[in-house]
C-alpha positions, 0 to 999 in steps of 0.5 A: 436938369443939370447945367455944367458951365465949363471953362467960366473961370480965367477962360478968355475966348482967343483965337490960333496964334500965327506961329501955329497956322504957320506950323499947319502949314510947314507940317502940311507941306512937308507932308505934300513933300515931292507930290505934284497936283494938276489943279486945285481939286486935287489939293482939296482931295490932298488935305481932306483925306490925307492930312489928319484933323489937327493939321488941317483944322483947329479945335477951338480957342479957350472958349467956355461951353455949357453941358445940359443934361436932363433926364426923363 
């Protein structure tokens, strides 16, 4: 078995700052531009399928992780 700590040195656990929620959403809004939606199915359907990942969501905060790889 192989343990890999990744990210322990100088990594402190933070979460997305205000500016770039603010960014996603100004990017999410242009990209929307002149649509109307009737209700707010039609915006879930809107950002689950036609805003990419990084805009709709976020990877994580400078967390650390841990691989395990055994053999056998």
């Amino acid at each position: 078995m192989l343990i890999h700590f990744w990210g322990t040195r100088g990594s402190i656990p933070t979460s997305i700052g205000g500016k770039s929620i603010r960014d996603k959403i100004v990017k999410a809004l242009s990209l929307a531009n002149t649509r109307t939606f009737a209700d707010d199915r039609e915006i879930e359907t809107f950002v689950d399928t036609e805003l990419a990942f990084p805009i709709k969501s976020s990877f994580g905060g400078n967390s650390s992780c841990v691989q395990i790889n055994t053999s056998g």
